[in-house]
N, CA, C and O atoms as CSV, one atom per row, in Angstrom:
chain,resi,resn,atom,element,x,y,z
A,1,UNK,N,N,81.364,28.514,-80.024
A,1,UNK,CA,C,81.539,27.530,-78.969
A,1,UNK,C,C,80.316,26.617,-78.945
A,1,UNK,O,O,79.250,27.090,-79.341
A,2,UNK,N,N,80.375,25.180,-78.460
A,2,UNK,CA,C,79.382,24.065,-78.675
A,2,UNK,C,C,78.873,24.584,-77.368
A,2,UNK,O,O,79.506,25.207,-76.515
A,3,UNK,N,N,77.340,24.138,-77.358
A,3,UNK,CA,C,76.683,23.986,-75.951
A,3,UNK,C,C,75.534,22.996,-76.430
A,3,UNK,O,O,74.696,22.916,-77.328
A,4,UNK,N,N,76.087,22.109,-75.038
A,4,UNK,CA,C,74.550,20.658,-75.477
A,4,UNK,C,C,74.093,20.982,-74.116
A,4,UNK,O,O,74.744,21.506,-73.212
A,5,UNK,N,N,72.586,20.494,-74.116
A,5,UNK,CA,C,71.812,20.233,-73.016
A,5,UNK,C,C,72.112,18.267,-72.734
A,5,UNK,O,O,71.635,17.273,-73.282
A,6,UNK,N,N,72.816,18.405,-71.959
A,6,UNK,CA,C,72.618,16.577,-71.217
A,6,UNK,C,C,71.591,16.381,-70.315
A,6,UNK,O,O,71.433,16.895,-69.207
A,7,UNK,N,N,70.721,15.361,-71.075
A,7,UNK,CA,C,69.640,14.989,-69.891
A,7,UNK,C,C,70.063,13.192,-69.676
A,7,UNK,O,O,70.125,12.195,-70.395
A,8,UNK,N,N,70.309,13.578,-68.083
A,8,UNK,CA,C,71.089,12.197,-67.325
A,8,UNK,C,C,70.067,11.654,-67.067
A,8,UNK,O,O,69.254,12.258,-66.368
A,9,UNK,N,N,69.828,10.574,-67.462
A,9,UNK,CA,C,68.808,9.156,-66.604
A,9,UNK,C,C,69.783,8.520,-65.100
A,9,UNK,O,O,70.846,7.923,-64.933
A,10,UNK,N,N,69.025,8.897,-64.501
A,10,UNK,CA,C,69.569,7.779,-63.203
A,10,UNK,C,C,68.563,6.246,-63.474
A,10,UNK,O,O,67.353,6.471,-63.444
A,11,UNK,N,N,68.873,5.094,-63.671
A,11,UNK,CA,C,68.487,3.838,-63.867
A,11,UNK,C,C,68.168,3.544,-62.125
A,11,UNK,O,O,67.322,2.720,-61.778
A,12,UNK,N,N,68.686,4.057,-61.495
A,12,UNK,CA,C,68.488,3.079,-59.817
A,12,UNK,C,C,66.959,3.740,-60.198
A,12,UNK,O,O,66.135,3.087,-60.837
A,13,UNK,N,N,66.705,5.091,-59.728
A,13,UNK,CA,C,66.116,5.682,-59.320
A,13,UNK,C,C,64.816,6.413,-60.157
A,13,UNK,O,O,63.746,6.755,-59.653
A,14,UNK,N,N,65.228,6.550,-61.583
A,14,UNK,CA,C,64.573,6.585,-62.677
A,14,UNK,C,C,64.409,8.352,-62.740
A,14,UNK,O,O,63.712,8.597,-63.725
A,15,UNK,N,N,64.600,8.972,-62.401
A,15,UNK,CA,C,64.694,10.610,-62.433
A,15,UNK,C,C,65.711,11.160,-63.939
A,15,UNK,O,O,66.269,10.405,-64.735
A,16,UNK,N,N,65.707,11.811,-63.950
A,16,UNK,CA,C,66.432,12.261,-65.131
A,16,UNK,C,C,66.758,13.754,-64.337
A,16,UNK,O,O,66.041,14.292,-63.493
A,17,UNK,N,N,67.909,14.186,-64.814
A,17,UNK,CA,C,68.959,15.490,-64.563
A,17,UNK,C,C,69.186,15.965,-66.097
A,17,UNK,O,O,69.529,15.168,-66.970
A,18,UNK,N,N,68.917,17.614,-66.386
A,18,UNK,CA,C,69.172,18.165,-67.289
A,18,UNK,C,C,70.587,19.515,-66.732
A,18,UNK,O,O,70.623,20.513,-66.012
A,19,UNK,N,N,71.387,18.864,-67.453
A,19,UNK,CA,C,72.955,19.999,-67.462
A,19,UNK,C,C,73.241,20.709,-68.618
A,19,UNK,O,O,72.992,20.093,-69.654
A,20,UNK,N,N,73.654,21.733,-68.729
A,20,UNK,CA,C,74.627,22.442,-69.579
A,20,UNK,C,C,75.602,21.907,-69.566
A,20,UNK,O,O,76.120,21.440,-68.552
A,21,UNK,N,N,76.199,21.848,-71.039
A,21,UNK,CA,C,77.412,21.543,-70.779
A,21,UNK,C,C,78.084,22.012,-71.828
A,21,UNK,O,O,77.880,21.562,-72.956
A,22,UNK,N,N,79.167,23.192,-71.527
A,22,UNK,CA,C,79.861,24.284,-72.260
A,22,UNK,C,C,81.503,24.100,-72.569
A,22,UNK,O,O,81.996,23.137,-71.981
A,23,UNK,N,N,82.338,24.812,-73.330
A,23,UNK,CA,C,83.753,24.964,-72.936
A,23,UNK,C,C,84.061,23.241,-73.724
A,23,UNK,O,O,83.485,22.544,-74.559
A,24,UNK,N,N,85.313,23.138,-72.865
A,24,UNK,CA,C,85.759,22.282,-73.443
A,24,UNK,C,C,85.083,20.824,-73.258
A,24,UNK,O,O,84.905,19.923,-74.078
A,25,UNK,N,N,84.800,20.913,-72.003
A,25,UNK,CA,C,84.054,19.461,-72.185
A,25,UNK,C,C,82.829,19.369,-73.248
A,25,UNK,O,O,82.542,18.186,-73.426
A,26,UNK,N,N,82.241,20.010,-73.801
A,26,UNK,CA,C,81.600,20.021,-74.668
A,26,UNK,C,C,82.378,19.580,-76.099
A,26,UNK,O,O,82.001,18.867,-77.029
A,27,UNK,N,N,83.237,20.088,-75.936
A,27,UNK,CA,C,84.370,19.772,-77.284
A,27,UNK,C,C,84.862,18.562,-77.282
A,27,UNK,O,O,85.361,17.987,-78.249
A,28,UNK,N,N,84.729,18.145,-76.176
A,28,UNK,CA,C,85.166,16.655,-76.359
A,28,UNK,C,C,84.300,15.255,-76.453
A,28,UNK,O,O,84.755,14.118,-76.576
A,29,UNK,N,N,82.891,15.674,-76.358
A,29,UNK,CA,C,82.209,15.083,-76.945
A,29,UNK,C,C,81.586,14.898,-78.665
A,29,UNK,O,O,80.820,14.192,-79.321
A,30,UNK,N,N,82.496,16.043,-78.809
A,30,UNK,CA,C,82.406,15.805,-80.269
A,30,UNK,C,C,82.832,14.654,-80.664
A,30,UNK,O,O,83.790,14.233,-80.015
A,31,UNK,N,N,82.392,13.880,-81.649
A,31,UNK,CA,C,82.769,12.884,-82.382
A,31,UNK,C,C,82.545,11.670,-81.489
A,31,UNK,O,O,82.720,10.461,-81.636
A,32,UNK,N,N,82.232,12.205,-80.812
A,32,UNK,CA,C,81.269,10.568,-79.984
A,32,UNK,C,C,80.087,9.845,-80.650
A,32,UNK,O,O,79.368,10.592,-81.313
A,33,UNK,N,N,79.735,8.548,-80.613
A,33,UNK,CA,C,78.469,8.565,-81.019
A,33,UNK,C,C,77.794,7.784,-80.046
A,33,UNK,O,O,78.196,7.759,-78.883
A,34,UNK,N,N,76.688,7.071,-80.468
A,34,UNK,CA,C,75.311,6.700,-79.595
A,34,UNK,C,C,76.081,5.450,-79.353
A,34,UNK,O,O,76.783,4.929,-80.220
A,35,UNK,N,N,75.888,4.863,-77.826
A,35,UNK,CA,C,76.243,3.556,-77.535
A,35,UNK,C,C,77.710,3.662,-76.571
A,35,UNK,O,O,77.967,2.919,-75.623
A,36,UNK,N,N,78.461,4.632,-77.015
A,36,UNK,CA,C,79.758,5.179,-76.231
A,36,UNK,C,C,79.312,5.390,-74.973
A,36,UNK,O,O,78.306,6.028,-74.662
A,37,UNK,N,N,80.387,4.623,-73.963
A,37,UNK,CA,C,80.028,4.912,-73.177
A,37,UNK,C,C,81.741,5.900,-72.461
A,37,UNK,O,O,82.922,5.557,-72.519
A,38,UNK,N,N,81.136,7.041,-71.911
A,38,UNK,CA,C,81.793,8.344,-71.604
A,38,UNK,C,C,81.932,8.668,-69.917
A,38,UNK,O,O,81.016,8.550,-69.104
A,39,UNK,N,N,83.326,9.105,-69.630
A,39,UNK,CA,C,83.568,9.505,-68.278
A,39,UNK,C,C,82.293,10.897,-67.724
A,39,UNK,O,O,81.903,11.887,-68.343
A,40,UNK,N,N,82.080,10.588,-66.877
A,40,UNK,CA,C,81.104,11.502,-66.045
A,40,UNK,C,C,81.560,12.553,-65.848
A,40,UNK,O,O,80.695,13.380,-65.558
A,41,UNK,N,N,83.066,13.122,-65.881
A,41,UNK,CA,C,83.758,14.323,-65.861
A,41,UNK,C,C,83.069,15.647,-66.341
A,41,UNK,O,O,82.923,16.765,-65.848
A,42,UNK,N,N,82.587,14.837,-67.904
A,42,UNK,CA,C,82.234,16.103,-68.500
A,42,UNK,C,C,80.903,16.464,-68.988
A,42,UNK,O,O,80.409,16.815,-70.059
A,43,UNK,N,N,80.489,16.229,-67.720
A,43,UNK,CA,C,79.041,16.863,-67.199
A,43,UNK,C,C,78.757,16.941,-66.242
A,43,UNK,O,O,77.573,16.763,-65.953
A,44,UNK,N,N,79.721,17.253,-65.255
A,44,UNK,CA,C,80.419,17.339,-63.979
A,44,UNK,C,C,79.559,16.284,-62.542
A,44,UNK,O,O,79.086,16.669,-61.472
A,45,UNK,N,N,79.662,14.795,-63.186
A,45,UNK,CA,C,79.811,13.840,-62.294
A,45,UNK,C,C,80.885,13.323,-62.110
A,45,UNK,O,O,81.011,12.415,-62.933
A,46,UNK,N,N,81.769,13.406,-61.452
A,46,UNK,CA,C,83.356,12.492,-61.244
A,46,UNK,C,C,83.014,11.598,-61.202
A,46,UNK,O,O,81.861,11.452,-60.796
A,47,UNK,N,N,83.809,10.423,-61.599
A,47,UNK,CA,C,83.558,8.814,-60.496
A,47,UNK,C,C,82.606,8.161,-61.712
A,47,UNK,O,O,82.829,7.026,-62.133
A,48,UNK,N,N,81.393,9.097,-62.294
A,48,UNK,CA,C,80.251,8.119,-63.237
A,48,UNK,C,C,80.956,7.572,-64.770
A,48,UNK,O,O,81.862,8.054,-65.449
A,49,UNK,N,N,80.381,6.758,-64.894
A,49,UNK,CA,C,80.454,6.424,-66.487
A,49,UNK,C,C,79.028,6.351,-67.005
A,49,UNK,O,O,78.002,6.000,-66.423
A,50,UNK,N,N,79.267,6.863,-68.514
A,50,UNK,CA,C,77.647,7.946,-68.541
A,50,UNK,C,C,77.599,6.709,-70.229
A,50,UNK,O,O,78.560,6.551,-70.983
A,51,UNK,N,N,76.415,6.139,-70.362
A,51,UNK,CA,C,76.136,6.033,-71.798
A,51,UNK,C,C,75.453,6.701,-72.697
A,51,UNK,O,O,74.234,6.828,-72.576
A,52,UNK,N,N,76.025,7.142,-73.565
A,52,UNK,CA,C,75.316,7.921,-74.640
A,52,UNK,C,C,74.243,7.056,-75.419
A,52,UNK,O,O,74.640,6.118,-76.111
A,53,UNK,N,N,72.591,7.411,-75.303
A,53,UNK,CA,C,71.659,6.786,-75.828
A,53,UNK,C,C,71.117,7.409,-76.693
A,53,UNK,O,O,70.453,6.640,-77.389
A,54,UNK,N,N,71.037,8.679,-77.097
A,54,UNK,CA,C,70.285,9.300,-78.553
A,54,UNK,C,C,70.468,10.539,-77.832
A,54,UNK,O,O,70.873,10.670,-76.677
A,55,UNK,N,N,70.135,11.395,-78.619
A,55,UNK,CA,C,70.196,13.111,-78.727
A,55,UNK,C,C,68.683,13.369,-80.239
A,55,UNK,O,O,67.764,12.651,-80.633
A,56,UNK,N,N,69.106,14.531,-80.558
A,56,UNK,CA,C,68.217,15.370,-81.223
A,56,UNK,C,C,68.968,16.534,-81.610
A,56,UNK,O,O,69.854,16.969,-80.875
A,57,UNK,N,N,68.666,17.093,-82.755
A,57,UNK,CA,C,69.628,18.299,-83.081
A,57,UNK,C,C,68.896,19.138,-83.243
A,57,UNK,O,O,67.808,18.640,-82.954
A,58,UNK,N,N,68.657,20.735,-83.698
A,58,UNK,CA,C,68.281,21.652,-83.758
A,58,UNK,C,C,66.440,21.748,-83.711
A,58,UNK,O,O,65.725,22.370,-82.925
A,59,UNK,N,N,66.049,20.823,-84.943
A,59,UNK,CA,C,64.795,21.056,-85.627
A,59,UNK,C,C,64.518,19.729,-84.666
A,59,UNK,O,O,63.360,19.360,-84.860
A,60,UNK,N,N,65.028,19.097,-83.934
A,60,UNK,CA,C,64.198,18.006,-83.361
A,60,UNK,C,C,64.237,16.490,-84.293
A,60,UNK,O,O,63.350,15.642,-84.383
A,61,UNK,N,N,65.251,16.508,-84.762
A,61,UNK,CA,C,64.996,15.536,-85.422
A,61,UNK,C,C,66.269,14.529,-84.615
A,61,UNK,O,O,67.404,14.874,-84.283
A,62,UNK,N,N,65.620,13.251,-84.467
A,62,UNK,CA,C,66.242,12.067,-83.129
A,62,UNK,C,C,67.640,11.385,-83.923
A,62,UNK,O,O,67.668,11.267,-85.148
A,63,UNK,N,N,68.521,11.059,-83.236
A,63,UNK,CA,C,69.696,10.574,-83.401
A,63,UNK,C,C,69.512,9.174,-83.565
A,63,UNK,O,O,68.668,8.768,-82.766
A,64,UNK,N,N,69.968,8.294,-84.280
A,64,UNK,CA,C,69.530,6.682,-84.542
A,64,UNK,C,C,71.043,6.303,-84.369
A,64,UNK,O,O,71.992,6.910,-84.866
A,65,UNK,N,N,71.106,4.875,-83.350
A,65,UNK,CA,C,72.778,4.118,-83.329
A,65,UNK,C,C,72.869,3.341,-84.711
A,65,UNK,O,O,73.966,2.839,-84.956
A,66,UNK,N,N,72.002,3.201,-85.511
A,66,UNK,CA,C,72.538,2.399,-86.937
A,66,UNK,C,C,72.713,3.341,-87.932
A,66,UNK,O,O,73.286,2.780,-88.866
A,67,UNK,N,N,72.438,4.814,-88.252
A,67,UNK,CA,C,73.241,5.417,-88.759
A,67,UNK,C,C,74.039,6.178,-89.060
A,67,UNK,O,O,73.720,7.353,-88.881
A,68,UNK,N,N,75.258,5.934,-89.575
A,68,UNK,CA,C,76.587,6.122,-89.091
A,68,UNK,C,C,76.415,7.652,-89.586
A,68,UNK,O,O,75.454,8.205,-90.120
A,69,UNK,N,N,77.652,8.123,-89.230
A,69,UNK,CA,C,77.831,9.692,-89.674
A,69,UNK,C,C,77.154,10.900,-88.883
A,69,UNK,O,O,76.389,10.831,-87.922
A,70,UNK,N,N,77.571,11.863,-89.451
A,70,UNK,CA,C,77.104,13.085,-88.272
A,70,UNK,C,C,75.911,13.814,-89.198
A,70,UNK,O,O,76.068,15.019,-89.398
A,71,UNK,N,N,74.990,13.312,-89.648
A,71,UNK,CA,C,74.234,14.109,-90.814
A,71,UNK,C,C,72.667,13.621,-90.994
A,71,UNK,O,O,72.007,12.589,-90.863
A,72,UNK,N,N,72.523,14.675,-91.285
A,72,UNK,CA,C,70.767,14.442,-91.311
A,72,UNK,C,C,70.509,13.877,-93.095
A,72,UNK,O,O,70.854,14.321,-94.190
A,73,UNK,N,N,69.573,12.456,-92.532
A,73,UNK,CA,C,69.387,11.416,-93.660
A,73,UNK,C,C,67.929,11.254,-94.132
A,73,UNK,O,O,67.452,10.705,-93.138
A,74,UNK,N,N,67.075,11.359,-94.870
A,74,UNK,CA,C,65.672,11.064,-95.155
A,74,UNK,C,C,65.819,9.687,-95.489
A,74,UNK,O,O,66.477,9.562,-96.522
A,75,UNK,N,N,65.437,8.582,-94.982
A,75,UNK,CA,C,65.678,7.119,-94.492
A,75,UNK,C,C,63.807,6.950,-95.077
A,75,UNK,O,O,62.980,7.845,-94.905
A,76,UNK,N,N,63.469,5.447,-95.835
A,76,UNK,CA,C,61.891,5.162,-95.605
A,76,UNK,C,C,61.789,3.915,-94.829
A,76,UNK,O,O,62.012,2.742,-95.129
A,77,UNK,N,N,61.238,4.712,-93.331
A,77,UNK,CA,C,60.472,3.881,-91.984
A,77,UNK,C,C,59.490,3.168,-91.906
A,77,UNK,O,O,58.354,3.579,-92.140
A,78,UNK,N,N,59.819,1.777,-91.506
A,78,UNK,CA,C,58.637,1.177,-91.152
A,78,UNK,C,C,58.587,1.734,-89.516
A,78,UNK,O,O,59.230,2.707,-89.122
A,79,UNK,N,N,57.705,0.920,-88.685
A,79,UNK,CA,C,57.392,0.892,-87.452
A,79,UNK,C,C,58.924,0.542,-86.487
A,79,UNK,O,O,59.551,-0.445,-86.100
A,80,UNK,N,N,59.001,1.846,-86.425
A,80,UNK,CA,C,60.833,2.003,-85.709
A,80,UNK,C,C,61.153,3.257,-84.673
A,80,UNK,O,O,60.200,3.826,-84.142
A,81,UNK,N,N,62.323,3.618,-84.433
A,81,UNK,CA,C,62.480,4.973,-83.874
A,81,UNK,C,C,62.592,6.103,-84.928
A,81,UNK,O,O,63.223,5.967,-85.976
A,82,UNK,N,N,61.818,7.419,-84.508
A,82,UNK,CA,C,61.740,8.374,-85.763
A,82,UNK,C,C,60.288,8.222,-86.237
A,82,UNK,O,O,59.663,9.246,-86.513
A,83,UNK,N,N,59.618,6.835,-86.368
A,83,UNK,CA,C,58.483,6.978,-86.716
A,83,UNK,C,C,57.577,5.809,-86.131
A,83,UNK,O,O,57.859,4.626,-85.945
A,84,UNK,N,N,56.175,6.644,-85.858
A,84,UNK,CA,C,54.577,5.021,-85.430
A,84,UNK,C,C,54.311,4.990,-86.567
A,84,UNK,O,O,54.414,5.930,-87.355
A,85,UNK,N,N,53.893,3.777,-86.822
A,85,UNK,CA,C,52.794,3.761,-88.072
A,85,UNK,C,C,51.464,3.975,-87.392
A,85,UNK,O,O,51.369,4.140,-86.176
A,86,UNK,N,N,50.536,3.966,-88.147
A,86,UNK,CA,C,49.078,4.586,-87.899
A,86,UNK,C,C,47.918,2.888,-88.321
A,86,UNK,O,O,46.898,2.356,-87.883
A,87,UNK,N,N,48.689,2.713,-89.136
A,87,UNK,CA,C,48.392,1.498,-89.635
A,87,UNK,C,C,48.891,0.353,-90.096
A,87,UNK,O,O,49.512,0.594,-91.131
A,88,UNK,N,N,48.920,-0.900,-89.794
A,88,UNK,CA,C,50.013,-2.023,-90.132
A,88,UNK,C,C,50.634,-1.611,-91.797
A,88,UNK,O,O,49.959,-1.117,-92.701
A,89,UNK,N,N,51.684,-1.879,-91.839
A,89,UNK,CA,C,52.020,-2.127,-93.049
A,89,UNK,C,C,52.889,-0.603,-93.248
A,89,UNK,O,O,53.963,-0.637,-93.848
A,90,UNK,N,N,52.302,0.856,-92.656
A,90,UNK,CA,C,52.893,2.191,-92.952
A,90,UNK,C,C,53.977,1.900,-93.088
A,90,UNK,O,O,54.594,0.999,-92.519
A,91,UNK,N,N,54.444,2.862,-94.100
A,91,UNK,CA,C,55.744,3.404,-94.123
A,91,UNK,C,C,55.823,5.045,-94.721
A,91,UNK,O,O,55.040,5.717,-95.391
A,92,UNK,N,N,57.071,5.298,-94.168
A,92,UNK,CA,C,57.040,6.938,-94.544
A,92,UNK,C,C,58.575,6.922,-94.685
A,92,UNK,O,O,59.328,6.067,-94.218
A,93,UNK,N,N,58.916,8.009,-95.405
A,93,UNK,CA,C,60.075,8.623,-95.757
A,93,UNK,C,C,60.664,10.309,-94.576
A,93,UNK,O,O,60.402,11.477,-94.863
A,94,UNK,N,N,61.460,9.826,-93.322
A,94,UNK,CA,C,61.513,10.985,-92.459
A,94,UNK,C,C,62.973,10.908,-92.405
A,94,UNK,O,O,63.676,9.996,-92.839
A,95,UNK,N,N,63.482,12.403,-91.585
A,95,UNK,CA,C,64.905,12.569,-91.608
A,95,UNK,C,C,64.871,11.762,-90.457
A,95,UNK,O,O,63.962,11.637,-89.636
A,96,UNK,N,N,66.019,11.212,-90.504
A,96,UNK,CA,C,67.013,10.979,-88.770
A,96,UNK,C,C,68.011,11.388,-88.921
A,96,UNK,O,O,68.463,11.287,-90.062
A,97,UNK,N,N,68.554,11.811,-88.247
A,97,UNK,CA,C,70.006,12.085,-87.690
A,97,UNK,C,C,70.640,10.997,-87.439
A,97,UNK,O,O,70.091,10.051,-86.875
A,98,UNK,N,N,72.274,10.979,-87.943
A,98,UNK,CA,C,73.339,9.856,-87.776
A,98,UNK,C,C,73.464,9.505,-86.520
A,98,UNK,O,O,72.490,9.774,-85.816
A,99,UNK,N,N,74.549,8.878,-85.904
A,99,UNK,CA,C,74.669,8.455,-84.345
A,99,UNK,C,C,75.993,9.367,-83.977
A,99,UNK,O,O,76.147,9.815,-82.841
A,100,UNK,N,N,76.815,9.570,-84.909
A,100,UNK,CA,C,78.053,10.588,-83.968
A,100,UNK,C,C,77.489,11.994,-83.309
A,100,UNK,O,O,76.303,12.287,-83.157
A,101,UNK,N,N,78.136,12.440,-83.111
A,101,UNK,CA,C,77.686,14.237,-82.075
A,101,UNK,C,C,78.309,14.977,-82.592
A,101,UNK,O,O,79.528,14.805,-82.580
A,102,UNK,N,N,77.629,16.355,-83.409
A,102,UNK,CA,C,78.420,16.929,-84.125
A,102,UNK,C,C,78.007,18.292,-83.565
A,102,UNK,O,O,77.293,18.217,-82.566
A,103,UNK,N,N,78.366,19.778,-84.086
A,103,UNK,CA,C,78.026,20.845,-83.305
A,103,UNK,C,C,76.596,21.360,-83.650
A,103,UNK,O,O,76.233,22.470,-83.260
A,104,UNK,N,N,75.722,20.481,-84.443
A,104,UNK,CA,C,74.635,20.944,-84.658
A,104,UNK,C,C,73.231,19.975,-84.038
A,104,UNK,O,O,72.030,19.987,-84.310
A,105,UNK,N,N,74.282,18.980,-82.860
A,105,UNK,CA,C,73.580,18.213,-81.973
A,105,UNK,C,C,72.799,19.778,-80.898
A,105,UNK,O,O,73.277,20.895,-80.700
A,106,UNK,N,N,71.486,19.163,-80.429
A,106,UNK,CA,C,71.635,20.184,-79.245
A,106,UNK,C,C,71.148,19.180,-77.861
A,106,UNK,O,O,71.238,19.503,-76.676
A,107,UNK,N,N,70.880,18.526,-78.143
A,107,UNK,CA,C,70.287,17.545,-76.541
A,107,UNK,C,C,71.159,16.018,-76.957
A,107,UNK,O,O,70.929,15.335,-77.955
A,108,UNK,N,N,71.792,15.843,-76.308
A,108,UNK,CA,C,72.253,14.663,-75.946
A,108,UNK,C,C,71.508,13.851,-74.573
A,108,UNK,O,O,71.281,14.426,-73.509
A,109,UNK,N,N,71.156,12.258,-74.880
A,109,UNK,CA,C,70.790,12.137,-73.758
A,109,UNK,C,C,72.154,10.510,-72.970
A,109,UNK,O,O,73.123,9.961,-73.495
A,110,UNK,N,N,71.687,10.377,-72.009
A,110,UNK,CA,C,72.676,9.913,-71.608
A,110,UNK,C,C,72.093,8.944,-69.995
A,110,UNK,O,O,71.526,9.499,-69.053
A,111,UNK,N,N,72.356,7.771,-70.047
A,111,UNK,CA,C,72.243,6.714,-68.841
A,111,UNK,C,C,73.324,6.245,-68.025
A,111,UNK,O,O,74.320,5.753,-68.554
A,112,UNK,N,N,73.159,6.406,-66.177
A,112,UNK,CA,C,73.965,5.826,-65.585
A,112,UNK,C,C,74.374,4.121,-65.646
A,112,UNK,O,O,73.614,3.224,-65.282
A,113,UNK,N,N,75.495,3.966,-66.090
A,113,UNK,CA,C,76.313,2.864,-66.020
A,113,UNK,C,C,76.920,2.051,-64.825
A,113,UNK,O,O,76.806,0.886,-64.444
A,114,UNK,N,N,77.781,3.418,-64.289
A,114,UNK,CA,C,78.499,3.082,-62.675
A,114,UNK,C,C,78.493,4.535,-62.145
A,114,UNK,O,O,78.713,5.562,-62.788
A,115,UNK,N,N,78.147,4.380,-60.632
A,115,UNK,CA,C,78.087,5.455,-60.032
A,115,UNK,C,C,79.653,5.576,-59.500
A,115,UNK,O,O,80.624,4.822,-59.564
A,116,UNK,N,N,79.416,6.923,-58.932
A,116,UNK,CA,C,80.702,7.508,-58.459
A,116,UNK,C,C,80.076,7.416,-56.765
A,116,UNK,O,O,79.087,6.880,-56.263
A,117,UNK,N,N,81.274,8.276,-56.202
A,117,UNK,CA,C,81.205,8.715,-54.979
A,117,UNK,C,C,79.928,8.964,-53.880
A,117,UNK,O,O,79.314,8.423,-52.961
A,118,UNK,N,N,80.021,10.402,-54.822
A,118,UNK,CA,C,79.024,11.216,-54.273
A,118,UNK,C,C,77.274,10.964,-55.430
A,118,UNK,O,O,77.264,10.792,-56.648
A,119,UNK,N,N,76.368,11.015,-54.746
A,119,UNK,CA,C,75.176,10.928,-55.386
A,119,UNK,C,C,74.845,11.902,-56.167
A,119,UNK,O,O,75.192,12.998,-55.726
A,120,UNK,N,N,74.200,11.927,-57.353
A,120,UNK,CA,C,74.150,12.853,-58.482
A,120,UNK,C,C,73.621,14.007,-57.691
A,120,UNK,O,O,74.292,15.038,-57.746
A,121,UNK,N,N,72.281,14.015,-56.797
A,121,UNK,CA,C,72.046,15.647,-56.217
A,121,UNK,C,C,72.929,16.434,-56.067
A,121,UNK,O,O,73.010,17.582,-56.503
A,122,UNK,N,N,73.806,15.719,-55.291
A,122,UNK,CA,C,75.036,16.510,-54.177
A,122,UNK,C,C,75.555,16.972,-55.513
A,122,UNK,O,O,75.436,18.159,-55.816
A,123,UNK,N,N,76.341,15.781,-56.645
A,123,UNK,CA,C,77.227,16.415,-57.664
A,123,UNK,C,C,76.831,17.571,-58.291
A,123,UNK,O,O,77.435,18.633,-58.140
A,124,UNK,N,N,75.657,17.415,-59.130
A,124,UNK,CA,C,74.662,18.597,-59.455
A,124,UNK,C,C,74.133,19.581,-58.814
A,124,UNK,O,O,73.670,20.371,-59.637
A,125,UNK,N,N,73.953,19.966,-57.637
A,125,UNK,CA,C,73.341,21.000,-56.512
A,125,UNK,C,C,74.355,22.068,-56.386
A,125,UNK,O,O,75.387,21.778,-55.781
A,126,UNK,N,N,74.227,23.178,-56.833
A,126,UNK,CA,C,74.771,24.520,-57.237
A,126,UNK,C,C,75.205,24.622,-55.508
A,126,UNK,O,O,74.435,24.035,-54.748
A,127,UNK,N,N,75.907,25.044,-55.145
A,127,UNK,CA,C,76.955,25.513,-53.862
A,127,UNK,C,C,76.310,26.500,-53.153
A,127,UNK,O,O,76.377,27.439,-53.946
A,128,UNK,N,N,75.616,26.986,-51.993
A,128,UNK,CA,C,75.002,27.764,-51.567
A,128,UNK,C,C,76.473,28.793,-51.053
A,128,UNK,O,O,77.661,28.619,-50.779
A,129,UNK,N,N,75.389,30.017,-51.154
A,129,UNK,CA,C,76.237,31.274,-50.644
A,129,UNK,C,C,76.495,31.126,-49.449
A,129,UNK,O,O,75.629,31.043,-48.578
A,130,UNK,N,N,77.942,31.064,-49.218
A,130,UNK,CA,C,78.659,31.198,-47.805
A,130,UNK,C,C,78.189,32.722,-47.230
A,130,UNK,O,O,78.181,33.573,-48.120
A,131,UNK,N,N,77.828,33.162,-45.996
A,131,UNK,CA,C,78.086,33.812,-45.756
A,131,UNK,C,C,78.989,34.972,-44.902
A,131,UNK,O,O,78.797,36.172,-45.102
C-alpha cells in the first residue's frame, strides 16, 4: 500500500500542515504530476483545491515540473533546482526525479489554491474524546 507525507502550504497565512495520506486516496494520486492542480478530498480538506508543487522520493532526491516521467534522471545542472553553484559558471551532474508521483514518491508537497468551508485547523484537528 502507498503512503505519502503531504506537506500543505497555506499561502493566506504561510504555515504549512504535514498529513498522512494512506488507502485509496493515496492511490489516486498516483500518476499525478507537479503543477496539477488536485481536489482537497484526498488529504482530507473538502471544499480545497490543492496544487501539487514538488515532492522528493525515498533518498531525498527533489521532483522537477520539466522532467517528464516517474524516474530518477542524472541531468548536468547549472544554477537551478536540485543544485547552487559555489561558483559562477558551476555545473554538476545530480539525480532529479521526474514530475509524475509514483509509489516510490514519499513527500509530496502541495499549495492552497481555493479554500473550502471550514479552515484547515478545524479540517485537520483530530476529534476530541467525547465523553
Amino acid at each position: 500500500m502507498v503512503e505519502y507525507k503531504a506537506v500543505i502550504n497555506d499561502v493566506k497565512t504561510g504555515r504549512s500542515y504535514n498529513v498522512v495520506v494512506t488507502g485509496h486516496h493515496a492511490n489516486s494520486l498516483n500518476g499525478k504530476s507537479v503543477g496539477e492542480v488536485v481536489d482537497g478530498i484526498f488529504v482530507g480538506l473538502p471544499g480545497y483545491k490543492l496544487k501539487i508543487t514538488g515532492g522528493s522520493d525515498g533518498n531525498g532526491t527533489p521532483m522537477r515540473k520539466d522532467l517528464p516521467g516517474n524516474r530518477r534522471r542524472k541531468l548536468l545542472l547549472a544554477e537551478s533546482l536540485g543544485f547552487h553553484e559555489k561558483y559562477p559558471g558551476q555545473r554538476k551532474r545530480t539525480a532529479i526525479h521526474g514530475a509524475v508521483i509514483s509509489d516510490r514518491i514519499v513527500q509530496i508537497n502541495m499549495a492552497v489554491t481555493e479554500y473550502g468551508p471550514k479552515s484547515i485547523e478545524e479540517s485537520l484537528a483530530p476529534e476530541a474524546p467525547s465523553e
